[in-house]
C-alpha positions as a printed Julia matrix, in Angstrom:
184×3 Matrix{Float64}:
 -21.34  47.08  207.23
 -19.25  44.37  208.27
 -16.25  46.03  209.79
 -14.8   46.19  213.1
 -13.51  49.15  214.68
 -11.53  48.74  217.55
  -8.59  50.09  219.12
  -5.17  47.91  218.62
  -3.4   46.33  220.9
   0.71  46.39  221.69
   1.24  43.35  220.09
  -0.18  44.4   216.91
   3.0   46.98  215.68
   3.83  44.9   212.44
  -0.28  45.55  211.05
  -0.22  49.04  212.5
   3.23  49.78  210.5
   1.66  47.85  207.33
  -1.24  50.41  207.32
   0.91  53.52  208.32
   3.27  52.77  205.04
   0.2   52.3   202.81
  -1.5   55.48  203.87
   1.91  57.34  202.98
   1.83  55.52  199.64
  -1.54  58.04  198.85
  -1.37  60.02  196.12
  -2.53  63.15  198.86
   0.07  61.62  201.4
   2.05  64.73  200.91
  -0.86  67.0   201.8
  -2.12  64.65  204.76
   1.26  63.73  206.6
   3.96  65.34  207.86
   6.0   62.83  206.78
   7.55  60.94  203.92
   7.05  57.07  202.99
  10.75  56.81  202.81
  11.23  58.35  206.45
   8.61  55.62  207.98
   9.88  52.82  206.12
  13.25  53.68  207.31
  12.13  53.87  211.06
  13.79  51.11  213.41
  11.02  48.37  214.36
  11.48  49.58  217.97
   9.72  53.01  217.03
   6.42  51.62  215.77
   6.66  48.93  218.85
   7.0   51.88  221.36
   4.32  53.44  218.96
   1.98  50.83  219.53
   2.41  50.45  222.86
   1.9   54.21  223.59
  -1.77  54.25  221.39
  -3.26  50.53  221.95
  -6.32  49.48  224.2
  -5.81  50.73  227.36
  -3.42  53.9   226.99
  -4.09  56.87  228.16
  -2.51  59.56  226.24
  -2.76  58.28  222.91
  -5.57  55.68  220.97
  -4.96  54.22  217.07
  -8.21  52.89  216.24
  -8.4   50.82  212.94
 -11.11  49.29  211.2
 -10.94  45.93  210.27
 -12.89  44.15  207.11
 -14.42  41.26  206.66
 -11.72  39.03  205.92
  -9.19  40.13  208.79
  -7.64  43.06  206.51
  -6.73  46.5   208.55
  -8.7   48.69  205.66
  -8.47  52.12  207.66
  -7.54  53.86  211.1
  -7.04  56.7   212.56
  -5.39  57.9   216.18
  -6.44  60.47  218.57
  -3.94  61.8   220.88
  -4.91  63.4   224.17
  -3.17  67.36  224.83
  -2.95  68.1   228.12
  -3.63  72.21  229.44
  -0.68  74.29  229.99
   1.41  72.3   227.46
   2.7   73.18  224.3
   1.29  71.69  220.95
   3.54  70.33  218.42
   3.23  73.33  216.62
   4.42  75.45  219.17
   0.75  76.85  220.4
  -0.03  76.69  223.74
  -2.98  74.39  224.62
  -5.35  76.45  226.64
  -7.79  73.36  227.39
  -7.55  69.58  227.66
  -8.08  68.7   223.86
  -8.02  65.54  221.51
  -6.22  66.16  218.94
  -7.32  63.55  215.68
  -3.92  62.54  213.46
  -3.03  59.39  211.25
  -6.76  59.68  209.67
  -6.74  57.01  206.69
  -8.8   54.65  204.79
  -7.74  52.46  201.87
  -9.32  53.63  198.44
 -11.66  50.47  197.98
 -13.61  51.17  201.72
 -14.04  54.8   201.17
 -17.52  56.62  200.34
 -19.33  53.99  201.96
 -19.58  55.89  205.32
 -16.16  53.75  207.05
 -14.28  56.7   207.9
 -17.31  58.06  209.96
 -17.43  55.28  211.88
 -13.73  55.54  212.92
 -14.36  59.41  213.52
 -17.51  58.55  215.74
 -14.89  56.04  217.93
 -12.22  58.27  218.01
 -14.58  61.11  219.22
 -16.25  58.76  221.94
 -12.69  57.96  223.22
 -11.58  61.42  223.3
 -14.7   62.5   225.04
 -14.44  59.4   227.63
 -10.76  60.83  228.62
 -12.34  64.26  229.38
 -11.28  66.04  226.3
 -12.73  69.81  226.09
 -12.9   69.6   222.39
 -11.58  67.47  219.73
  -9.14  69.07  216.39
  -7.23  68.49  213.57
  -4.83  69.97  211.22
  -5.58  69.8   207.69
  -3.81  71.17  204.84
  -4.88  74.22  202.99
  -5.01  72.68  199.51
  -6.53  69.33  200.88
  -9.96  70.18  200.06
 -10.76  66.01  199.64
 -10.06  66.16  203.77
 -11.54  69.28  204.59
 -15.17  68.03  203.33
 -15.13  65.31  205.17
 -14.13  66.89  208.47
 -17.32  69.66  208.07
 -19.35  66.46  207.23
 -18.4   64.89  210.47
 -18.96  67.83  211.99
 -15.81  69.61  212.94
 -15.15  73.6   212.16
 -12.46  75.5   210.79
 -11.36  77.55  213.51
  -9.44  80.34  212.28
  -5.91  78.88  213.24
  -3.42  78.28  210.79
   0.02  76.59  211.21
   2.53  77.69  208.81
   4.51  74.74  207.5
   8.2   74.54  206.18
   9.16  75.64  203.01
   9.85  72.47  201.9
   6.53  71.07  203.07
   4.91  74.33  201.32
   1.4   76.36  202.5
  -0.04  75.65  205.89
  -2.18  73.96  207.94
  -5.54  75.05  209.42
  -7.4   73.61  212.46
 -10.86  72.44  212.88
 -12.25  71.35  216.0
 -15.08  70.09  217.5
 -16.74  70.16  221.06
 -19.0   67.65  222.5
 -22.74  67.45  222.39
 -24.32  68.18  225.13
 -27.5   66.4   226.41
 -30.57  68.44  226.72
């Protein structure tokens, strides 16, 4: 396989804003993000600037890891952001434990099936796990059965939560997490 995966840097907004916009051009976009193509596209370049910033090499509290082809092309990412204990999640839930928490997961069309998008899991998990994270979840939606196989093949667990979303956004979202392996 002759792909990078790295984490981006600050500098980088414009390619991380190109790839955001083409994930929420997916036909499933509606089922895997919580927001709208038109929303992002109408976003100020100051927000994905202070975006980048806040997830690129070297951040603590956030990580956008992307994977890079052969020719220079960003062809899939995903970003892992790092919930503290005692907070609140941004579903209201209280976070009992210092978490990762695994959103923005995409991966053109053309790269998928050929094992890419475990590869970006397996950096995003070694990130979390290198900031201390507890255990490592997602939110998926109900009817995005495409997501949820890859997520059990990768290892991660429904957990019995489930987030109730809008009305407008329809159904609800259930977590599935993962905890670290530990050495015998």
């Amino acid at each position: 396989m002759n792909y990078k995966v790295r984490s981006i840097h600050a500098d980088e907004w414009p390619r991380a804003k190109a790839l955001r916009l083409a994930a929420l051009r997916d036909p499933v976009a509606h089922l895997a993000f919580l927001e709208s193509y038109e929303e992002a596209a109408a976003r100020p370049d100051s927000f994905w600037q202070d975006r980048a910033v806040g997830s690129a090499e070297g951040a603590s509290d956030a990580q956008q890891i992307i994977a890079e082809g052969p020719d220079g092309e960003w062809v899939g990412t995903l970003t892992v952001l790092i919930e503290e204990a005692g907070t609140t999640d941004w579903a209201g839930f209280p976070v009992e434990r210092k978490q990762g928490h695994l959103v923005g997961v995409f991966v053109q069309p053309e790269h998928r099936g050929i094992g890419l998008t475990e590869v970006l899991f397996d950096a995003g998990l070694e990130w979390a796990w290198a900031q201390g994270a507890e255990r490592v979840r997602l939110i998926v939606h109900e009817e995005n059965s495409r997501a949820q196989r890859l997520y059990r093949k990768v290892g991660f667990e429904p957990t019995g939560v489930t987030v109730p979303l809008s009305q407008e956004a329809g159904g609800a979202e259930l977590e599935f997490a993962i905890e670290p392996v530990e050495a015998e």
